[in-house]
C-alpha positions, 0 to 999 in steps of 0.5 A: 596937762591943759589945766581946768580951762582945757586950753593952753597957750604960748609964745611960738613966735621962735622960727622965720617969716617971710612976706611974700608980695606982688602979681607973681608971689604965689607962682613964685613960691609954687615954683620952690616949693613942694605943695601947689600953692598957686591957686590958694584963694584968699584966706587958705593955706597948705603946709609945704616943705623946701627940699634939697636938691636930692630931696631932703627937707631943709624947712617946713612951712606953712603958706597963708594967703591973705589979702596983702599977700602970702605969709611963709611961716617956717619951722624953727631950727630950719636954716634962714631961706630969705636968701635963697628965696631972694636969689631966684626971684629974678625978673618974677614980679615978687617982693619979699620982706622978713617979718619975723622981728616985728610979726610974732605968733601965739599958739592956743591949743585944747577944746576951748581955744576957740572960746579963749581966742575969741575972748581974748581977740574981741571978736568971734570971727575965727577960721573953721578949715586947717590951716585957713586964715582970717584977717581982723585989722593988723590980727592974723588968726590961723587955724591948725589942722589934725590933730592938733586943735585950736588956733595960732594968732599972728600979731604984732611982736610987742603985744605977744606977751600981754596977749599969751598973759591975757589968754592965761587970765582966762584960764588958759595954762601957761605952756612952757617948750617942754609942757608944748613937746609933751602935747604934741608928741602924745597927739602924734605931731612930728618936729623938725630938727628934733624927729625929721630933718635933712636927712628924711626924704617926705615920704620917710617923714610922712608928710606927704599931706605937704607935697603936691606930686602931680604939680611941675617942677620944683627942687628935689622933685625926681627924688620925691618922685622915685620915692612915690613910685616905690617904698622907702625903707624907713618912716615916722611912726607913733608908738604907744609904749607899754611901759614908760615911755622914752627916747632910744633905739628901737630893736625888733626880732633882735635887729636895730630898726630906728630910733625914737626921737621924741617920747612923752609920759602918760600914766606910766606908758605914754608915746613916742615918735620916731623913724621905724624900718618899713620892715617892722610892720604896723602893730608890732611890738618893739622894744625900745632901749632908753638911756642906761640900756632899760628896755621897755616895750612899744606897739608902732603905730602909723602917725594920726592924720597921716596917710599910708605912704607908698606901698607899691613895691620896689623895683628890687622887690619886682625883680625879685618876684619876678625871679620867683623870690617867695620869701618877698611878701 
C-alpha cells in the first residue's frame, strides 16, 4: 500500500489548532483536559481528550510544548473548542490563538519516513519518542507514536501542497483519505467520529494512554473515575477477519454484541475496528453481519498499543459474589 518507497504521505492539515501562550498555558489546559500536561518539558507532548461533563469525549488531541508555547492539535470531526477554551480563561495569564488557517500539518507514514522527511526538510534533526517535537526555524516535526510510525510535519498552509508533492518525489505514495483509513485500521488505530465519539467514555475507546487518572480535577473526571474503579460494558477492539473484512453488527453466541465501524481488506480477510461487549472475551470468534446480511467471521483482538483496561470488577458483580452468584467469573 506504501509503494516501493515503503513511505506514504498527505495532507492532514483537515481539524483545529489552538496556540496556547503566556506563564500559565500548560496549567491552563492541565485544568480542562484529561492528561497531565503541566510538566510537559519543551519539546514533549502527550495525547489528551476533552470530556463532557458525564465523561463523554468530545475532542481528541494532541498537546506539544514548544518553545513559544503549547500547540493543541485536534482531531477532525470534533466541535470547535477555541470557544470553550476562551470562556474559562479568566484572569489565568493565557493567550489563545486559532492557527489552523495559516499552520497546516503533512503526515509521512512507513519505514522511510524518516529518510524522506529528512530529504524532504533539509535537515536530519528529527524527533525519537512518540509524540516529542523538534523545532527547525517556522518547521514543527512531530513524531507518532505506536503503532503508527513515521512523523507529522507542522508548516506553514501555503507550502503544505509543494512539501506533500516533494516527499511524493521521492518516492513516497500519494496517500488519499481512504488509501489513509485502510493504514490505520490494518495498524489498529481508532478514528474519532468514525469508530468512538460522544458516546464512549475513554475506557470504552481505550484510550486510557491519554487520561492521566492520579491528576486533580478536570471535566468528566468522577465518571472517568467510577469507570476505573469498575468494568465498562463495552470496548474498542481489533478483529482480524477470517473472511473479507467489513463493517456491520458483530453477533456472538447468537446475541448482538457491538459494531465494527472501520474494516480494511488484506488478502482476502483483513481487520477491522470496532466497539465489542466486554462479555465477548479476547480470542473469540464472532461473526460479523455486513451490508445485505453476509456473514463472515472475525477473531477480537485487543487494540495494539493499548492497555488492558480496568479489570476490577464491578459493584454488581461484587454483590453478586457476595450472594454466592457462582455463574459471575
Amino acid at each position: 500500500m506504501l509503494g516501493p518507497g515503503r513511505a506514504g504521505v498527505m495532507d492532514l492539515s483537515d481539524g483545529e489548532r489552538l496556540f496556547f501562550t503566556g506563564p500559565q498555558a500548560l496549567w491552563f489546559l492541565d485544568q480542562l483536559v484529561t492528561n497531565q500536561v503541566k510538566d510537559l518539558p519543551i519539546g514533549g507532548g502527550a495525547e489528551a481528550l476533552q470530556l463532557t461533563p458525564k465523561g463523554r469525549i468530545v475532542a481528541a488531541m494532541r498537546i506539544l510544548h514548544t518553545s513559544r508555547g503549547a500547540l493543541a492539535q485536534i482531531e477532525p470531526g470534533a466541535e470547535p473548542l477555541e470557544e470553550f477554551f476562551l470562556q474559562r480563561v479568566f484572569t489565568t495569564r493565557v493567550r489563545i490563538e486559532a492557527v489552523s488557517t495559516h499552520i497546516g500539518m503533512v503526515r509521512i507514514l512507513g519505514p522511510d519516513a524518516r529518510r524522506m522527511a529528512a530529504a524532504a526538510l533539509g535537515h536530519d534533526r528529527l524527533p525519537e519518542a512518540e509524540h516529542s517535537n523538534v523545532e527547525v526555524g517556522s518547521e514543527l516535526v512531530v513524531a507518532l507514536a505506536p503503532p503508527l510510525e513515521g512523523f507529522d510535519l507542522f508548516i506553514e498552509r501555503e507550502k503544505v501542497p509543494a512539501t506533500v508533492d516533494a516527499v511524493a518525489g521521492l518516492g513516497a505514495t500519494l496517500l488519499s483519505q481512504a488509501d489513509y483509513d485502510r493504514h490505520r485500521v490494518l495498524a489498529g488505530v481508532a478514528r474519532f467520529g468514525v469508530d468512538f465519539g460522544q458516546v464512549h467514555l475513554p475506557q470504552e475507546a481505550a484510550l486510557e494512554r491519554a487520561v492521566h487518572f492520579k491528576k486533580g480535577c478536570y471535566l468528566g473526571q468522577e465518571s472517568v473515575a467510577m469507570a476505573q474503579r469498575g468494568r465498562v460494558k463495552r470496548r474498542m477492539r481489533h478483529l482480524r477477519f477470517e473472511g473479507p473484512a467489513t463493517v456491520g453488527r458483530i453477533i456472538y453466541e447468537g446475541a448482538d454484541a457491538g459494531v465494527v465501524t472501520s474494516a480494511a481488506r488484506l488478502n482476502g480477510g483483513g481487520f477491522g475496528i470496532g466497539t465489542v461487549s466486554t462479555a465477548t472475551p479476547l480470542g473469540a470468534r464472532v461473526a460479523v453481519l455486513g451490508e445485505g446480511g453476509a456473514e463472515t467471521s472475525a477473531l477480537v483482538h485487543e487494540l495494539p498499543a493499548t492497555p488492558s483496561g480496568p479489570a476490577v470488577p464491578s459493584a454488581r458483580e461484587l454483590r453478586e459474589r457476595l450472594h454466592g452468584n457462582a455463574s459471575v467469573p
